[in-house]
Backbone and ligand atoms as CSV (ligand in chain L), in Angstrom:
chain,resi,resn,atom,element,x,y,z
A,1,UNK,N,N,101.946,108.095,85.207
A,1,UNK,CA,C,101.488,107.899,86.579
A,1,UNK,C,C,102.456,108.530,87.572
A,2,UNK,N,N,103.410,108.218,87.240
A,2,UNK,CA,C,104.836,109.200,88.277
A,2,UNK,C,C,104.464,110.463,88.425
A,3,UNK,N,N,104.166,111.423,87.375
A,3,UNK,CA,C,103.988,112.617,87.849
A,3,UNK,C,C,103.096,112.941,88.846
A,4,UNK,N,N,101.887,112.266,88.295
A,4,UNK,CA,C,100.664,112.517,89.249
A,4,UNK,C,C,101.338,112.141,90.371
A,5,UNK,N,N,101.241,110.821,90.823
A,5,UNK,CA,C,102.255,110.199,92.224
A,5,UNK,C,C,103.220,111.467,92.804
A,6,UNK,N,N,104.259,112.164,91.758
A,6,UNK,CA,C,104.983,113.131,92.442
A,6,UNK,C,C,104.150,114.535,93.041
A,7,UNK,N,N,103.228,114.904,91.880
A,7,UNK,CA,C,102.003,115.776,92.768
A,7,UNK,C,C,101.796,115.498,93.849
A,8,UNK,N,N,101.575,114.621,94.257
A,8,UNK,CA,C,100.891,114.180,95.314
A,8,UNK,C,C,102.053,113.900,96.374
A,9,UNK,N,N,102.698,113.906,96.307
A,9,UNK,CA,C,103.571,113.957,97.255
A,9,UNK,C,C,104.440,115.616,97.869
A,10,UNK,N,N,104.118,116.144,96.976
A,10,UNK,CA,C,104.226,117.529,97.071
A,10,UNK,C,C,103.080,118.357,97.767
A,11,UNK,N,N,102.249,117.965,97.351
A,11,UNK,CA,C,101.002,118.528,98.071
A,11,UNK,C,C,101.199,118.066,99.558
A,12,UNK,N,N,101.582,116.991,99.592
A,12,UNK,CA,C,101.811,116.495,101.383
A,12,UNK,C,C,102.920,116.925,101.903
A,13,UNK,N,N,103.559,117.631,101.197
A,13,UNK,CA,C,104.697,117.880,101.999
A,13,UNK,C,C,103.980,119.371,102.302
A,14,UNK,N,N,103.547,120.231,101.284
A,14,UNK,CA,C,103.208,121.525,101.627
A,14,UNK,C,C,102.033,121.416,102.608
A,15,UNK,N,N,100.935,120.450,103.027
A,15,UNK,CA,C,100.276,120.150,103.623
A,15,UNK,C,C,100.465,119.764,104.952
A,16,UNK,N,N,101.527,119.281,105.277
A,16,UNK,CA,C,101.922,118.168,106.599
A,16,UNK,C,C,101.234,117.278,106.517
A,17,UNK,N,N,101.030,116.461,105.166
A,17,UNK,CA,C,99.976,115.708,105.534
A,17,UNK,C,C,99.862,114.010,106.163
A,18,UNK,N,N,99.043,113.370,105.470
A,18,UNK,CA,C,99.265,112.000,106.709
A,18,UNK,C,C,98.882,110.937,105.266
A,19,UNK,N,N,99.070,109.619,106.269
A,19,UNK,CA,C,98.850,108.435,104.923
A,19,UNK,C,C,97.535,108.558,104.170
A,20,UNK,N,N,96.534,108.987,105.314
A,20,UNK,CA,C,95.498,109.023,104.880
A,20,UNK,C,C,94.993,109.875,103.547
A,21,UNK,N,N,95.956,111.015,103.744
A,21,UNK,CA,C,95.894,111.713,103.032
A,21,UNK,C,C,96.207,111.440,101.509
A,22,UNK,N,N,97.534,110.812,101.543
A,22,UNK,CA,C,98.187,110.044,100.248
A,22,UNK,C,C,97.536,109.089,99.951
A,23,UNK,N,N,96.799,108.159,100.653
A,23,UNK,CA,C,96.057,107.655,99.789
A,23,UNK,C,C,94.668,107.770,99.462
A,24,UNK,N,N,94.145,108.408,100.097
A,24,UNK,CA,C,93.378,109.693,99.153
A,24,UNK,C,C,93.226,109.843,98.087
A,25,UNK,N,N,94.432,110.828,97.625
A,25,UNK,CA,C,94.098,111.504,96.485
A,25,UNK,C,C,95.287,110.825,95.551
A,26,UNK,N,N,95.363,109.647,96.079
A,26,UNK,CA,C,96.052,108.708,95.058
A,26,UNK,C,C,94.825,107.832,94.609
A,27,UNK,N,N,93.776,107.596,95.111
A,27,UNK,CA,C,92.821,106.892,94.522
A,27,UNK,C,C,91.624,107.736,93.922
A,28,UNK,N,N,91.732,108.829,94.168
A,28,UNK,CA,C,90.961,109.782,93.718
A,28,UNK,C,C,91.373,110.220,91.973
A,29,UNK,N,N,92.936,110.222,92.048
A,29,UNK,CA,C,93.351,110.347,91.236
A,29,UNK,C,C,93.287,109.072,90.023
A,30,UNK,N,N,93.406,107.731,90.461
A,30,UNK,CA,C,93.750,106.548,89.987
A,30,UNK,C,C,92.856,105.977,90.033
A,31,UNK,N,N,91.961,105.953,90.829
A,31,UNK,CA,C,90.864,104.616,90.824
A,31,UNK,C,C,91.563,103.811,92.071
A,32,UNK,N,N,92.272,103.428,92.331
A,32,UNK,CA,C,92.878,102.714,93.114
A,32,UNK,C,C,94.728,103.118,93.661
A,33,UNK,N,N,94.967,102.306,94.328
A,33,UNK,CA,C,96.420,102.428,94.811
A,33,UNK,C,C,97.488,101.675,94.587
A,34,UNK,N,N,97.954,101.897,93.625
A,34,UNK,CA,C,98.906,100.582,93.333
A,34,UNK,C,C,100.066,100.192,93.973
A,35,UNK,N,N,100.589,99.633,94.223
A,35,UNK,CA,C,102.656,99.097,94.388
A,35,UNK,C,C,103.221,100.452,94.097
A,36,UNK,N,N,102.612,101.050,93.102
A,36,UNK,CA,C,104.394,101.733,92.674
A,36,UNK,C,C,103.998,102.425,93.318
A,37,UNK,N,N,102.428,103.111,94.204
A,37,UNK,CA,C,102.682,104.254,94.612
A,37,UNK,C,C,103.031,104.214,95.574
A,38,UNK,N,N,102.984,103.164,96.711
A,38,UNK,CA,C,103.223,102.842,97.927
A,38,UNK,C,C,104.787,102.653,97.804
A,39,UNK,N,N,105.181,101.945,97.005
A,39,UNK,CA,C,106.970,102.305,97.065
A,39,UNK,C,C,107.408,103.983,96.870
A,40,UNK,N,N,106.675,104.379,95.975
A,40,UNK,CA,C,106.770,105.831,95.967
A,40,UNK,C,C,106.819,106.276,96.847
A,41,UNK,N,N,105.850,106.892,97.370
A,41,UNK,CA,C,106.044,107.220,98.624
A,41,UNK,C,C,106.872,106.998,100.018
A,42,UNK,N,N,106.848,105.367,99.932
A,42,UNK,CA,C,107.758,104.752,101.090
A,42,UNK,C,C,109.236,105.564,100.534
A,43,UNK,N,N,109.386,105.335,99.880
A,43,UNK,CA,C,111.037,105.698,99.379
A,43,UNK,C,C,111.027,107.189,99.540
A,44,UNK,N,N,110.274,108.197,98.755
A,44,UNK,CA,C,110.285,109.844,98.914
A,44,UNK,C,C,109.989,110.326,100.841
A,45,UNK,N,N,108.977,109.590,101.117
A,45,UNK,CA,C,108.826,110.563,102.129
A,45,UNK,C,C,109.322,109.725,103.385
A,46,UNK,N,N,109.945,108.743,103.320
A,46,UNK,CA,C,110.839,107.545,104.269
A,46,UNK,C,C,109.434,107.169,105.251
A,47,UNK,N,N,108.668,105.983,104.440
A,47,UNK,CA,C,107.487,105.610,106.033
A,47,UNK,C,C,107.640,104.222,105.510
A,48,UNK,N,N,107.572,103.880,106.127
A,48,UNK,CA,C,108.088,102.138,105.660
A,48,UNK,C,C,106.732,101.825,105.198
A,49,UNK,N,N,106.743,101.075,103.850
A,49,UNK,CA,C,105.682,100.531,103.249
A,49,UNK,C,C,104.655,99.360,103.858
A,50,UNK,N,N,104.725,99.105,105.316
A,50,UNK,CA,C,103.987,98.127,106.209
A,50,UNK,C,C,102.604,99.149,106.572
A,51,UNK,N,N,103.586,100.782,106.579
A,51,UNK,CA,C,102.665,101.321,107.511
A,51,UNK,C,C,101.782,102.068,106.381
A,52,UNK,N,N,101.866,102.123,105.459
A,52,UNK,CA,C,100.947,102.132,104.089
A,52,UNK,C,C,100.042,101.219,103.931
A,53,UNK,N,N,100.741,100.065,103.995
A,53,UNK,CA,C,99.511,99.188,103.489
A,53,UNK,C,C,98.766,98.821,104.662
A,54,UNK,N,N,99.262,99.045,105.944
A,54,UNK,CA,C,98.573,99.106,107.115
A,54,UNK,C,C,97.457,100.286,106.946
A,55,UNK,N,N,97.537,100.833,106.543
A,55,UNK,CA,C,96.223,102.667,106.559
A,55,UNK,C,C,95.111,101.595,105.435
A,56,UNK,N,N,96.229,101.279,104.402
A,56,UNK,CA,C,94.967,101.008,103.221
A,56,UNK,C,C,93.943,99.489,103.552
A,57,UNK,N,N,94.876,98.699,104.288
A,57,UNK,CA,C,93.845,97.555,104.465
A,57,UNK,C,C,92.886,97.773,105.610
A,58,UNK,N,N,92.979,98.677,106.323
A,58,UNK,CA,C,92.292,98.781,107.426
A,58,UNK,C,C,91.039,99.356,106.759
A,59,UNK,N,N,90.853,100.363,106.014
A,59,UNK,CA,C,89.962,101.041,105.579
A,59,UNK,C,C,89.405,100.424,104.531
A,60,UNK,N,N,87.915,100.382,104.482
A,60,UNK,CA,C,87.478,99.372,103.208
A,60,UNK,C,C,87.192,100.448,102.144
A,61,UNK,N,N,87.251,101.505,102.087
A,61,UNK,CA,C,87.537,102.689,101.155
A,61,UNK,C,C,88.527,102.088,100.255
A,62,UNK,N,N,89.567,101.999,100.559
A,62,UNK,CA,C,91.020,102.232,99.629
A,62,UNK,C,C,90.949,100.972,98.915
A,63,UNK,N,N,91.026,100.940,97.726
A,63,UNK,CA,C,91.459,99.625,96.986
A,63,UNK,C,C,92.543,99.443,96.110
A,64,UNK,N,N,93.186,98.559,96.557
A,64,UNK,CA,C,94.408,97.806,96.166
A,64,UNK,C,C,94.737,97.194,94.868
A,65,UNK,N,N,93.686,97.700,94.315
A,65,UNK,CA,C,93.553,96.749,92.705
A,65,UNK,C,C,92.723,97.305,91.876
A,66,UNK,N,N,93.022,98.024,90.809
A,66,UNK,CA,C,91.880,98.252,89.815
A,66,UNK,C,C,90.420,97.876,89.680
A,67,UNK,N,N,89.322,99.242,89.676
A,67,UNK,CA,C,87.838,98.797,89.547
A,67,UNK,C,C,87.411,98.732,88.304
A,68,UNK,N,N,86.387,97.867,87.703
A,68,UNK,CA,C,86.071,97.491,86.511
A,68,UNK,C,C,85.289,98.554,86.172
A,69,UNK,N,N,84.584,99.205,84.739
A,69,UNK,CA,C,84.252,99.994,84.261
A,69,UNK,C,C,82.492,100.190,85.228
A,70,UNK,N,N,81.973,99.581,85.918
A,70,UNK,CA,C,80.850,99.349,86.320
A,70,UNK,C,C,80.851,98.569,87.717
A,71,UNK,N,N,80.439,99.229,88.498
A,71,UNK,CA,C,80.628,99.045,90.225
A,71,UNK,C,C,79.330,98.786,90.285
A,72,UNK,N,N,79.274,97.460,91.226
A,72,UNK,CA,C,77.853,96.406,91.464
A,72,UNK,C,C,78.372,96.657,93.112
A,73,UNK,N,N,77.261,97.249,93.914
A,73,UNK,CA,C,77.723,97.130,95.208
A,73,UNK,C,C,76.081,96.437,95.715
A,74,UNK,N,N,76.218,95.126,96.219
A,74,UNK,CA,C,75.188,94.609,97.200
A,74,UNK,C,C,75.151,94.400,98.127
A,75,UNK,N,N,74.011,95.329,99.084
A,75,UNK,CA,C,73.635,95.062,100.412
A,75,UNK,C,C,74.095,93.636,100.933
A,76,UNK,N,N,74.647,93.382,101.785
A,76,UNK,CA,C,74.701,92.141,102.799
A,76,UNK,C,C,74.161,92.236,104.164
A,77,UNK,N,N,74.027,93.460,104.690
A,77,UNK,CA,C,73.053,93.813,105.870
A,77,UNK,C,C,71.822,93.153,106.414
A,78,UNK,N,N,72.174,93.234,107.802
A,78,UNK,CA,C,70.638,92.064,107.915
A,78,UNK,C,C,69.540,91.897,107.264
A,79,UNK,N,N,68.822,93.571,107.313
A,79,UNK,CA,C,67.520,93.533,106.599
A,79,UNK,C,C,67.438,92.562,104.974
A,80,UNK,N,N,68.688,93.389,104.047
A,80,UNK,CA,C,68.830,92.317,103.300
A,80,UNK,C,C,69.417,90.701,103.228
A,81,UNK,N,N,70.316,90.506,103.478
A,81,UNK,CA,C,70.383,89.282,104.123
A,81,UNK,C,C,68.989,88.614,104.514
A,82,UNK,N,N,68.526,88.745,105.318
A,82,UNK,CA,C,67.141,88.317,105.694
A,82,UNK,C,C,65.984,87.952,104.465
A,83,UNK,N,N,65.940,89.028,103.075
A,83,UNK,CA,C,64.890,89.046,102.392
A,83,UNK,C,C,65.860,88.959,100.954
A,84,UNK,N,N,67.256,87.879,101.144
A,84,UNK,CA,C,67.426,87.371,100.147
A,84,UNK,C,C,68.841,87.775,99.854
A,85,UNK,N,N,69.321,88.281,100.180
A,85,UNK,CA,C,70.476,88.645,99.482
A,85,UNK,C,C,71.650,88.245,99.199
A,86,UNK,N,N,71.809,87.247,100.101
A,86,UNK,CA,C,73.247,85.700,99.910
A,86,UNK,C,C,73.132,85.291,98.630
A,87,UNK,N,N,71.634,85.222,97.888
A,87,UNK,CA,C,71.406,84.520,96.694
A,87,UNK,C,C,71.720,85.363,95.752
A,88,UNK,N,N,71.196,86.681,95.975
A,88,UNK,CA,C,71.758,87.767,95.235
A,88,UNK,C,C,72.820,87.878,94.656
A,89,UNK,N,N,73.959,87.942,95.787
A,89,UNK,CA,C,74.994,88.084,95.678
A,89,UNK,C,C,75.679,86.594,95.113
A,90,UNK,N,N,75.279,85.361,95.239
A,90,UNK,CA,C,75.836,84.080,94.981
A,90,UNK,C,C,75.224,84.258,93.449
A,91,UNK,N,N,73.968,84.654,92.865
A,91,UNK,CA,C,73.366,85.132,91.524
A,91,UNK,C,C,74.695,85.766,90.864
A,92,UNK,N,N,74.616,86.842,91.087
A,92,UNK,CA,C,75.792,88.138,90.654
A,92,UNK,C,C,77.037,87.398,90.482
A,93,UNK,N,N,77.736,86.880,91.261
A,93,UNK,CA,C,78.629,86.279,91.240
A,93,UNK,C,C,78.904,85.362,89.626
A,94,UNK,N,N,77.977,84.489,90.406
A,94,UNK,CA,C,77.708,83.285,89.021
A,94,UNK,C,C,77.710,83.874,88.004
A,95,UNK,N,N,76.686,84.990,87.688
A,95,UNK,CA,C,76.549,85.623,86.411
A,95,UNK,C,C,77.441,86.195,85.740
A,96,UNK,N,N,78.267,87.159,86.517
A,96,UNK,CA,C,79.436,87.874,85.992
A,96,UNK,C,C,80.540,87.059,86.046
A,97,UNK,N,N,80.511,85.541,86.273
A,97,UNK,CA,C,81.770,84.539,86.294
A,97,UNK,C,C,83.260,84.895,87.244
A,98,UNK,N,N,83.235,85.347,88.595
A,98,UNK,CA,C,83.928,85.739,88.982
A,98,UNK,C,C,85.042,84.319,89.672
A,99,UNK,N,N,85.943,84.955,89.646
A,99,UNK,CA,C,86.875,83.383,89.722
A,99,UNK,C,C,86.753,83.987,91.985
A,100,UNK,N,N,86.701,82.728,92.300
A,100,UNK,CA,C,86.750,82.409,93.995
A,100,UNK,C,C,86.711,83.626,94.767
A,101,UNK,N,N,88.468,84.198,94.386
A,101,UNK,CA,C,88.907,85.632,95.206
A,101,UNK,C,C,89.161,86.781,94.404
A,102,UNK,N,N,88.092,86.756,93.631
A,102,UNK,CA,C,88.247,87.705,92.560
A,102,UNK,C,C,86.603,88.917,92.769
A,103,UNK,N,N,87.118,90.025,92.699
A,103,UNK,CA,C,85.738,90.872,92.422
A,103,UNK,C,C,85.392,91.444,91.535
A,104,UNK,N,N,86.483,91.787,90.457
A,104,UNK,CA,C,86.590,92.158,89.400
A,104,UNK,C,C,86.291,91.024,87.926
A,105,UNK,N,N,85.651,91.093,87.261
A,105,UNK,CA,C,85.408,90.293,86.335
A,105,UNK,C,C,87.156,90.379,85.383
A,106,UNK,N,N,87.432,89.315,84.343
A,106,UNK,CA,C,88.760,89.801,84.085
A,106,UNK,C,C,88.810,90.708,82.583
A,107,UNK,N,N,87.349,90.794,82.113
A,107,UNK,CA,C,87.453,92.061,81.029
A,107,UNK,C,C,87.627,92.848,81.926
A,108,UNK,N,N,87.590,93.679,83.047
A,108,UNK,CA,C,87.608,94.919,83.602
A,108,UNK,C,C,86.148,95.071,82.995
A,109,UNK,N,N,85.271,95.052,83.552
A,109,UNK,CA,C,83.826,95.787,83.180
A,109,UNK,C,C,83.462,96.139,84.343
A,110,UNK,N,N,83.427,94.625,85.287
A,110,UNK,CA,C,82.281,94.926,86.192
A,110,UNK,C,C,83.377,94.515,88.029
A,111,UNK,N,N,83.178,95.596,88.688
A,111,UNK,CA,C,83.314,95.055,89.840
A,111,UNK,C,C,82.123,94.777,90.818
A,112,UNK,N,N,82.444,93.195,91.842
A,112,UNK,CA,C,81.290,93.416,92.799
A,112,UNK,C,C,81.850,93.514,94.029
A,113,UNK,N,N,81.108,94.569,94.982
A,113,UNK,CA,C,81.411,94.772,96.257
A,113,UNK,C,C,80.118,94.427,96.788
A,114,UNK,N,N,80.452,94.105,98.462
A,114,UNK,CA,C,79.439,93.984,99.207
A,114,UNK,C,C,79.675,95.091,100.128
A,115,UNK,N,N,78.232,95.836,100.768
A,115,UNK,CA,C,77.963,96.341,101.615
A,115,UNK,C,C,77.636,96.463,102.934
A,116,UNK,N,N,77.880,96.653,104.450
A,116,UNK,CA,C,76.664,96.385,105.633
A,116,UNK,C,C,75.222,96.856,105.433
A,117,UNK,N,N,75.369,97.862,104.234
A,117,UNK,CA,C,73.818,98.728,104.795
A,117,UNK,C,C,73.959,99.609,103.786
A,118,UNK,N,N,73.080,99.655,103.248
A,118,UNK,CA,C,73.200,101.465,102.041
A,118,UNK,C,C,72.040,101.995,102.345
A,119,UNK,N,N,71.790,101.684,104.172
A,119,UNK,CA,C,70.857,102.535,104.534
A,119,UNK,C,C,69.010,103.085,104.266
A,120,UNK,N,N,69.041,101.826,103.060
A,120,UNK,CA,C,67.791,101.535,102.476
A,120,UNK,C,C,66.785,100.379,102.870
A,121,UNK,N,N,66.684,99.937,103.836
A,121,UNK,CA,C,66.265,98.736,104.534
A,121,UNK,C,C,65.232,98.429,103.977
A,122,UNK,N,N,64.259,98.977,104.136
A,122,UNK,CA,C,62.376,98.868,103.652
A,122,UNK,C,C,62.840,98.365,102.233
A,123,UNK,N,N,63.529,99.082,101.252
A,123,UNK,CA,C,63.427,98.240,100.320
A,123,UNK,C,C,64.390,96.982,100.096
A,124,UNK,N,N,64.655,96.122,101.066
A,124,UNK,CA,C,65.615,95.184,100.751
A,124,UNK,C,C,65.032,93.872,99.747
A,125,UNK,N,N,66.020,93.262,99.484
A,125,UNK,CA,C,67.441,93.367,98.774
A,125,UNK,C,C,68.147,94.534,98.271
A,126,UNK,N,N,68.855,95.159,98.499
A,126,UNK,CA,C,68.815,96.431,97.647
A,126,UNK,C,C,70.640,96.208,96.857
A,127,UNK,N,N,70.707,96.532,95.796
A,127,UNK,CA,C,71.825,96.375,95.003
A,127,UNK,C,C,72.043,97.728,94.324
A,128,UNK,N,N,72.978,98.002,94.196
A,128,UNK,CA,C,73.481,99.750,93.472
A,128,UNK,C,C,74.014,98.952,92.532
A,129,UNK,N,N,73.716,99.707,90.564
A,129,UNK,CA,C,74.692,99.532,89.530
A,129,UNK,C,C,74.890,100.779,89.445
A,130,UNK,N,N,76.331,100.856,89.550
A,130,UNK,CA,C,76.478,102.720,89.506
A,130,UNK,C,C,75.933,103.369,90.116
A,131,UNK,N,N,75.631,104.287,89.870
A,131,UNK,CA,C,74.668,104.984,91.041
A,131,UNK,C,C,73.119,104.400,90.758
A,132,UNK,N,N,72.521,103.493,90.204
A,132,UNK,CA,C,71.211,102.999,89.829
A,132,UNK,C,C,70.854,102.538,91.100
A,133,UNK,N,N,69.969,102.728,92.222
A,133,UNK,CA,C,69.294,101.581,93.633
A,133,UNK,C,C,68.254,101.121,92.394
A,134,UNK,N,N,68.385,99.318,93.150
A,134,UNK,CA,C,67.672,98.474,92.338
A,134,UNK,C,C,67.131,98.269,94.018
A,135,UNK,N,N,66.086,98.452,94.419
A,135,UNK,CA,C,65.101,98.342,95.772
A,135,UNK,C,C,64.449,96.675,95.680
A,136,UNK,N,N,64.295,96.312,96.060
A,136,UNK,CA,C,63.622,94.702,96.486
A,136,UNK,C,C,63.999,93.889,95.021
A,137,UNK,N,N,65.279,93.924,94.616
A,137,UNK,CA,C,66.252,93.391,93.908
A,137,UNK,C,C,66.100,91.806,93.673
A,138,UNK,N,N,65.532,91.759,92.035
A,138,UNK,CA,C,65.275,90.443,91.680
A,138,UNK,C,C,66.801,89.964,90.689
A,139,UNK,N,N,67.299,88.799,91.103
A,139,UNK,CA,C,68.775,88.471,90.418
A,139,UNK,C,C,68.224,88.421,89.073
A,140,UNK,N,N,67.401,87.682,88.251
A,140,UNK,CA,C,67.272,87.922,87.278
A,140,UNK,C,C,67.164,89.287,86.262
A,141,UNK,N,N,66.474,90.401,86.723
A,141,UNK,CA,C,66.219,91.407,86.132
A,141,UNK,C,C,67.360,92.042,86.666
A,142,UNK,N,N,68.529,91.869,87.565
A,142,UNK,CA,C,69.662,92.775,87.756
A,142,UNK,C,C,70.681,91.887,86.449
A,143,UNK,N,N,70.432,89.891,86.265
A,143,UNK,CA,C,71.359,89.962,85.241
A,143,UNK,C,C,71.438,90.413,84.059
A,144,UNK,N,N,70.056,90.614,83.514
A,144,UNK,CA,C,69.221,91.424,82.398
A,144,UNK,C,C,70.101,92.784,82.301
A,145,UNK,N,N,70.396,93.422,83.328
A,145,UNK,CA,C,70.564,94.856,83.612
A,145,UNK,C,C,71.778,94.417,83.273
A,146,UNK,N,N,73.068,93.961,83.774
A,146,UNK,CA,C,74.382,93.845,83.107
A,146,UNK,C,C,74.348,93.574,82.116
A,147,UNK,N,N,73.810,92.127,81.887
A,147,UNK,CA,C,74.091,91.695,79.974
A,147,UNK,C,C,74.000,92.697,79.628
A,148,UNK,N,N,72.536,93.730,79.227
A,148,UNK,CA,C,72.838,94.543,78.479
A,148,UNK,C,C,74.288,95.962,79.054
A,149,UNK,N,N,74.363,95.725,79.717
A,149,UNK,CA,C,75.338,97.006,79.780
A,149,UNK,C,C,76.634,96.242,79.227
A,150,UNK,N,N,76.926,95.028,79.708
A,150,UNK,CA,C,77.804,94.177,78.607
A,150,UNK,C,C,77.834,94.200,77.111
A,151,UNK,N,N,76.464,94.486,76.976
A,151,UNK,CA,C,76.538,94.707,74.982
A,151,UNK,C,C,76.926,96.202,74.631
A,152,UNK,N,N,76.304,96.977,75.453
A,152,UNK,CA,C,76.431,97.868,74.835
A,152,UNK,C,C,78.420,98.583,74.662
A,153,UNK,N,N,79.348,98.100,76.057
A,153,UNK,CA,C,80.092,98.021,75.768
A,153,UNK,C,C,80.901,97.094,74.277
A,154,UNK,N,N,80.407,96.213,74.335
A,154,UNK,CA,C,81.288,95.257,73.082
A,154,UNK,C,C,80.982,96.315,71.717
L,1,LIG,S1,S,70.508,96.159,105.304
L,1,LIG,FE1,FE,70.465,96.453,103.182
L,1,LIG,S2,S,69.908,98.510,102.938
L,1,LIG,FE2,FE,70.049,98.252,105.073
């Protein structure tokens, strides 16, 4: 992971570049942004590590923690909201056993995110597995849809 991390810090230097930038193509690279890279950086290019994790929490892009092999992102947006989707998402939850403040299941399989809008309204509820739109999104036939992607991993 260091090397990559040191790439990337090289590229910003030949770049002029900005936090945004580093964490970027530190999650591009990684999946996410960890500690070491934010000390990394804080320490190589001297920006105090407040103002790192200040870029990354602001932005709901950047994540701070490893994503599970399978990204569940559900609408919370009015339209959905309105035609069901608290249950959805309280469904999903339950199903994939997620502990309180957790989004990640703890095999690493499945992460769930919520959305404002994926811009699909008419069909609400709307839920993304991977890139899959599940349009007027029934919890049962989306838990159907994990279990099996759960087996086929095991
Ligand atoms: S509110 Fe859910 S797709 Fe727009």
């Amino acid at each position: 992971m260091n090397d990559i991390l040191l790439n990337i810090i090289e590229k910003y230097r030949k770049k002029n570049g900005n936090i945004i930038f580093l964490l970027q193509e530190t999650q591009e690279a990684l999946g996410y942004i960890p500690k070491q890279a934010i000390d990394l950086f804080s320490e190589e290019l001297n920006i105090a590590p407040s103002r790192i994790y200040g870029v990354a929490t602001f932005y709901s892009q950047f994540r701070l923690k490893p994503t599970g092999k399978n990204i569940i992102v559900a609408c919370c947006g009015t339209a959905c909201h309105v035609k069901g989707a608290e249950k959805i998402i309280n469904g999903l939850r339950k199903g994939l056993e997620l502990a309180e403040d957790e989004d990640t299941t703890p095999d690493g399989e499945f992460t769930l995110e919520e959305i404002a809008c994926l811009g699909t309204c008419s069909f609400a509820p709307v839920v993304l597995v991977n890139s899959a739109v599940y349009g007027k999104a029934n919890i049962n036939a989306l838990l159907k849809k994990i279990g099996s992607k759960r087996k086929k991993s095991a």
